[in-house]
DSSP file (Angstrom, degrees, kcal/mol; ACC not computed):
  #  RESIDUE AA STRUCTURE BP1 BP2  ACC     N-H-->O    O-->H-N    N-H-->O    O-->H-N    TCO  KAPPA ALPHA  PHI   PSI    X-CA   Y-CA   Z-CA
    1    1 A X    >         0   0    0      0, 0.0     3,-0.5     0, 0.0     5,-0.2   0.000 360.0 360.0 360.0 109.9   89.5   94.2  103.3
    2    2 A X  B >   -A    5   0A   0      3,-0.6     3,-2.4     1,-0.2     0, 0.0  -0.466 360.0  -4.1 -65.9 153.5   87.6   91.6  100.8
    3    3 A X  T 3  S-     0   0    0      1,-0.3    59,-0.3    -2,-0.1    60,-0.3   0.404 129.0 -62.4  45.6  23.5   89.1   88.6   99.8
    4    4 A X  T <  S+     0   0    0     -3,-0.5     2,-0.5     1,-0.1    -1,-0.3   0.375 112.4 114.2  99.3   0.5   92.1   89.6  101.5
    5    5 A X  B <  S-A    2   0A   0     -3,-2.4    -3,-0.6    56,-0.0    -1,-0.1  -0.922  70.3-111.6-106.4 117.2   92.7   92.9   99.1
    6    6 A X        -     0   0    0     -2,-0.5     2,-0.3    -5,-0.2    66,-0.0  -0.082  36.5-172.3 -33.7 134.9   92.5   96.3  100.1
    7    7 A X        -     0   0    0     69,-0.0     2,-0.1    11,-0.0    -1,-0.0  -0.991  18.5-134.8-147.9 124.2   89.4   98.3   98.7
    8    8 A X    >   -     0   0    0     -2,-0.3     3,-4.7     1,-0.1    10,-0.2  -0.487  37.0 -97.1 -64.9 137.9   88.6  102.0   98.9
    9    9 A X  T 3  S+     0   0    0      1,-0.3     3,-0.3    67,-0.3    -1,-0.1   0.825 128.9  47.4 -40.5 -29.7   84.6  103.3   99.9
   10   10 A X  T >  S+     0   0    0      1,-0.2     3,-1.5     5,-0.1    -1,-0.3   0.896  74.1 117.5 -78.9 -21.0   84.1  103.6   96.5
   11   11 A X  T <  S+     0   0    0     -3,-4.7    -1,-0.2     1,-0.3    -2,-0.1   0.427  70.2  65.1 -31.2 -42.3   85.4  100.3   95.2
   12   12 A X  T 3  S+     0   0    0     -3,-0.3    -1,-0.3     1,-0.2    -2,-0.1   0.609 118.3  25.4 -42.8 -16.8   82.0   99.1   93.7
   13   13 A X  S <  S-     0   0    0     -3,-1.5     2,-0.3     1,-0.2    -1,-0.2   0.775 127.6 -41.9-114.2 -64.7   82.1  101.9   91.3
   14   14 A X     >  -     0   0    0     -4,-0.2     4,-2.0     1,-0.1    -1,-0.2  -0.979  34.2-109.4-172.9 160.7   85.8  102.7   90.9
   15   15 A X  H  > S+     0   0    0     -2,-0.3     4,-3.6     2,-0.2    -1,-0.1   0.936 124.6  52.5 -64.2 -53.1   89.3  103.3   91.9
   16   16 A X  H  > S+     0   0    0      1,-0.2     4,-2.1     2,-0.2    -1,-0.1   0.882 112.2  46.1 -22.2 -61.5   88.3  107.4   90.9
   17   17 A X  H >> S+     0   0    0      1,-0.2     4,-1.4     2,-0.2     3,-1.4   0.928 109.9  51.8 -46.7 -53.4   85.1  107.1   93.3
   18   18 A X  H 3X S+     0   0    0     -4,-2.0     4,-2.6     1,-0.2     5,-0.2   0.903 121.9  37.4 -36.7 -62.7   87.5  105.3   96.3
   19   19 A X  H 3X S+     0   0    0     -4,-3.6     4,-1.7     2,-0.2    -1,-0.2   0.737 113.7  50.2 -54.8 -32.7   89.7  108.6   95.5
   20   20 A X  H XX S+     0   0    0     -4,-2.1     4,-1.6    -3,-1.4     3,-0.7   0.999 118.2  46.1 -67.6 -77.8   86.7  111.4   94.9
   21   21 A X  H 3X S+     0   0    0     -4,-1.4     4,-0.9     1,-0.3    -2,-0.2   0.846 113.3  46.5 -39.7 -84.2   85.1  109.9   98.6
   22   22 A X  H 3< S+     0   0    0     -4,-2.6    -1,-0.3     2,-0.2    -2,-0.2   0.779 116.2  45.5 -29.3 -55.9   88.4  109.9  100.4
   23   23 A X  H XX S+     0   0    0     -4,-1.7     3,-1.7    -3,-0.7     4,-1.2   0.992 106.2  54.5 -46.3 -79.5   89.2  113.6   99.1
   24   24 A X  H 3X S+     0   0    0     -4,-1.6     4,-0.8     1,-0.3    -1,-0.2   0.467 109.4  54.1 -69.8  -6.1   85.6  115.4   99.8
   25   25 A X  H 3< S+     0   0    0     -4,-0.9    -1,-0.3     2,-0.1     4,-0.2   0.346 110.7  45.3-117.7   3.9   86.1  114.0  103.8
   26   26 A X  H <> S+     0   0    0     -3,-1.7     4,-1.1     3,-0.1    -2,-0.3   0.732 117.8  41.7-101.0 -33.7   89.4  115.6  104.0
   27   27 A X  H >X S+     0   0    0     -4,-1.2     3,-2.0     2,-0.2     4,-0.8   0.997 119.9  44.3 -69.5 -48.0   88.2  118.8  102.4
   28   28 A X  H >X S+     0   0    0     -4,-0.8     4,-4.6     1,-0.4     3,-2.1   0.828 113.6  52.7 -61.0 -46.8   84.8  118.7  104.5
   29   29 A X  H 3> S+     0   0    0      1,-0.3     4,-1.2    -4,-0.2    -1,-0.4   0.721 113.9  38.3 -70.9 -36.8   86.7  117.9  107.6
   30   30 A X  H <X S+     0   0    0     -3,-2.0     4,-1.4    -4,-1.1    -1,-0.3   0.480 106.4  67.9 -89.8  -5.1   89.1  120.8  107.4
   31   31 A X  H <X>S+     0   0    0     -3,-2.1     4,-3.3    -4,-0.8     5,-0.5   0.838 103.2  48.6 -59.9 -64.3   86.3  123.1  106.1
   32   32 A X  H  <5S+     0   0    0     -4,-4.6     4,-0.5     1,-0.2    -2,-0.2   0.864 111.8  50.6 -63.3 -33.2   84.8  122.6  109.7
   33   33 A X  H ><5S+     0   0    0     -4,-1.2     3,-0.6    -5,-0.2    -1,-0.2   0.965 112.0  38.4 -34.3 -65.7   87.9  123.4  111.1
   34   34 A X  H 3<5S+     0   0    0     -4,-1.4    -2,-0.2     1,-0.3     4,-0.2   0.984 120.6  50.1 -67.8 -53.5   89.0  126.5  109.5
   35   35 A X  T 3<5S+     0   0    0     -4,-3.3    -1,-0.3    -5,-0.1     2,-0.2   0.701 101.9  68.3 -74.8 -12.2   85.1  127.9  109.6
   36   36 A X  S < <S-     0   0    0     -3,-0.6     2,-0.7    -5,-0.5    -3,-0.0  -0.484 104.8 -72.6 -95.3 173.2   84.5  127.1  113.2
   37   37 A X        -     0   0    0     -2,-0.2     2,-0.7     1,-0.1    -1,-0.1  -0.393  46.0-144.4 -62.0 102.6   86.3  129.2  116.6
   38   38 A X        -     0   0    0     -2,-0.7    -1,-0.1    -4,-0.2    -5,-0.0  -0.644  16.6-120.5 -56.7  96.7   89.6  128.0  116.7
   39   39 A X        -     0   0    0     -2,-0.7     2,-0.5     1,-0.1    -1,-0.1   0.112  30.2-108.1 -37.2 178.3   90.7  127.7  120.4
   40   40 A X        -     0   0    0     -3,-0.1     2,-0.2     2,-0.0    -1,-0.1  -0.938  29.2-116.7-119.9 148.0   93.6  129.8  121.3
   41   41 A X        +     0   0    0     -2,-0.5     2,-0.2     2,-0.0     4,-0.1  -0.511  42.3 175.8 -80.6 135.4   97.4  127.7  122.0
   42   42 A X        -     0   0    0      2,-0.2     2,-0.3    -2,-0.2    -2,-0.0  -0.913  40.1  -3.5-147.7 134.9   98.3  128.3  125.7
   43   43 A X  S    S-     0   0    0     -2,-0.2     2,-0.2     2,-0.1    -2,-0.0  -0.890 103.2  -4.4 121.4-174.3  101.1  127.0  127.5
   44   44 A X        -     0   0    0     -2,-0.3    -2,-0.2     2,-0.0     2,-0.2  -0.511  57.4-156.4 -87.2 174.1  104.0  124.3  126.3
   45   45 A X        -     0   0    0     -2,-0.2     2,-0.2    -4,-0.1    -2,-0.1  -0.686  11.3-170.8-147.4  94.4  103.7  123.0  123.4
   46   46 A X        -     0   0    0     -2,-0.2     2,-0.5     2,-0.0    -2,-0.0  -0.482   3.9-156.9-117.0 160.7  105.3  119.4  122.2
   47   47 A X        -     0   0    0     -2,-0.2     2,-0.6     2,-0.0    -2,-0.0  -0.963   3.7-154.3-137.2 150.5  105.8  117.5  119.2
   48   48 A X        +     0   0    0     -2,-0.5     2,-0.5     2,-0.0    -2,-0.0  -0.927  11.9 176.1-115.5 122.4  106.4  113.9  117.9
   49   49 A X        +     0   0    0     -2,-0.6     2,-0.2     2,-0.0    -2,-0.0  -0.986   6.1 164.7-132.9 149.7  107.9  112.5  115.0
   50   50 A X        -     0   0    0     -2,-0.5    -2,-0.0     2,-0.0     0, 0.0  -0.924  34.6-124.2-123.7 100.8  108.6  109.2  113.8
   51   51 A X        -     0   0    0     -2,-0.2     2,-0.2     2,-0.0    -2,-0.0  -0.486  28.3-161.5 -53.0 161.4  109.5  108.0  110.3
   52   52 A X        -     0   0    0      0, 0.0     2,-1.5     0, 0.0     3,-0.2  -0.884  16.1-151.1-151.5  76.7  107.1  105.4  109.3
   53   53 A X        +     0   0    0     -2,-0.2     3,-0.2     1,-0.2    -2,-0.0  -0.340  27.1 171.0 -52.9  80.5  108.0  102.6  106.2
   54   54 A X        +     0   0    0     -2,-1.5    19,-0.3     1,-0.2    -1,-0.2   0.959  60.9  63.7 -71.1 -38.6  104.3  102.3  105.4
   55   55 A X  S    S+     0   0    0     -3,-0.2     2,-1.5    17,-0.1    16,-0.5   0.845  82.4  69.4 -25.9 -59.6  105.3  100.3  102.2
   56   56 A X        +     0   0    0     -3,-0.2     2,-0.5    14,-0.1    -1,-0.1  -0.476  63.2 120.5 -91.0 102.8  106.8   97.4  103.3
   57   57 A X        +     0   0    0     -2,-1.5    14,-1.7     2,-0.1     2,-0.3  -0.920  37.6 175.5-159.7 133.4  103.7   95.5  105.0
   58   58 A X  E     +B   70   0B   0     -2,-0.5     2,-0.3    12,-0.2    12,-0.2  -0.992  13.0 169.6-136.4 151.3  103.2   92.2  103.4
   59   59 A X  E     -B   69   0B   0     10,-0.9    10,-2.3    -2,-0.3     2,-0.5  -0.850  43.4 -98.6-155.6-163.0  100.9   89.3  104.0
   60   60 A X        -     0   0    0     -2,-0.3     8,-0.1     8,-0.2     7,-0.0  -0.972  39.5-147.4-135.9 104.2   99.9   85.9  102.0
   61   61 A X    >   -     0   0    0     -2,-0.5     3,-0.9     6,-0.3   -57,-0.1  -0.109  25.2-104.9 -40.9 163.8   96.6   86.8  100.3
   62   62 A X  T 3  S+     0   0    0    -59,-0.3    -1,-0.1     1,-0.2   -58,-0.1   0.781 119.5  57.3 -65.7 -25.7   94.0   83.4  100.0
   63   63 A X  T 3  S+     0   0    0    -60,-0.3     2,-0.3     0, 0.0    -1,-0.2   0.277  92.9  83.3 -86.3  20.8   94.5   82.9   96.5
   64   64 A X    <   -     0   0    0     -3,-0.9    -4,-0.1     1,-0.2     4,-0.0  -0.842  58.3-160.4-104.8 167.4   98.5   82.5   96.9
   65   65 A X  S    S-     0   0    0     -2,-0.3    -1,-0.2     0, 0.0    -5,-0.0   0.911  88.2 -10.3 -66.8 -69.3  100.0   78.9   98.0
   66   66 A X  S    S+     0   0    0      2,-0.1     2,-0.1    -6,-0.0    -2,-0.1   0.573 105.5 103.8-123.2 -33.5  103.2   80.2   99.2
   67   67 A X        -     0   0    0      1,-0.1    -6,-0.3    -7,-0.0     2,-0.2  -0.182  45.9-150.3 -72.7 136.4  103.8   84.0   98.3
   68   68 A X        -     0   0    0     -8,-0.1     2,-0.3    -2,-0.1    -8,-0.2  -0.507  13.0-171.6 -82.8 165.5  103.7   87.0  100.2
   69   69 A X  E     -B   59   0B   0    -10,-2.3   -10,-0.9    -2,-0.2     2,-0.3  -0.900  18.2-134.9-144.7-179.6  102.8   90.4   98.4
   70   70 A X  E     -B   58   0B   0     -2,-0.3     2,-0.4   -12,-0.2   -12,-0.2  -0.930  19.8-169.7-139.5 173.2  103.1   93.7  100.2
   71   71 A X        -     0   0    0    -14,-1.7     2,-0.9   -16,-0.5    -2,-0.0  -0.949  22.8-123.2-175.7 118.5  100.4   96.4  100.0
   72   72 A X    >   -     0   0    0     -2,-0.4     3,-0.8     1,-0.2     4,-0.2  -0.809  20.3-170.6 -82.1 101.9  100.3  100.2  101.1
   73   73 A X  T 3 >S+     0   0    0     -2,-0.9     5,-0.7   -19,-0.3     4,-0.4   0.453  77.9  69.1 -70.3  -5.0   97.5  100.6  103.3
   74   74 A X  T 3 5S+     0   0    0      2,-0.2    -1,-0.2     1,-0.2     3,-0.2   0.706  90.1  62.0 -67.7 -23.8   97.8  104.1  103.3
   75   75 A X  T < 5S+     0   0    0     -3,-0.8    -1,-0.2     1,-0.2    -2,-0.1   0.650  90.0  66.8 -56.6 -32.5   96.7  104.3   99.9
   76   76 A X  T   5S-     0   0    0     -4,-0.2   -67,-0.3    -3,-0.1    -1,-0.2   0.809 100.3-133.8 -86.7 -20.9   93.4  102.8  100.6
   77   77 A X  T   5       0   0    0     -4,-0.4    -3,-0.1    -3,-0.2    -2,-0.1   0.786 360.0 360.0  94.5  29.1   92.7  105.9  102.6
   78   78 A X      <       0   0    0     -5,-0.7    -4,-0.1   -70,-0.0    -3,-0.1   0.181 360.0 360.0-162.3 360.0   91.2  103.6  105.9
């Protein structure tokens, strides 16, 4: 995080690139799944869920005095 703002791999170029970048290592990454030997499940099997308010996360940038802002870090894809 520069200057206290969330920025995407791409930022130097674009929000697009940030988005393009982010995408193409989600495809690659599940490409290498699906195309490689999948173990087989054996056994129990468990699961976890949580809901998660990812929104509401706020902190005081350096250029405010006194405000807080809030920012989705999920967005930023890191």
């Amino acid at each position: 995080m520069a200057n206290g703002y969330p920025r995407g791999p791409g930022f130097r170029i674009s929000d697009f690139e940030s988005n393009r970048i982010i995408a193409q290592l989600q495809v690659d990454g599940a490409r290498s799944l699906m195309n490689g030997e999948l173990p087989l499940v054996t056994g129990a099997v468990r699961s976890a869920h949580a809901y998660l308010n990812m929104y509401v996360n706020y902190y005081r940038p350096p250029t405010y005095r006194s405000s807080y802002v809030s920012k989705f870090t999920a967005s930023i894809g890191h």
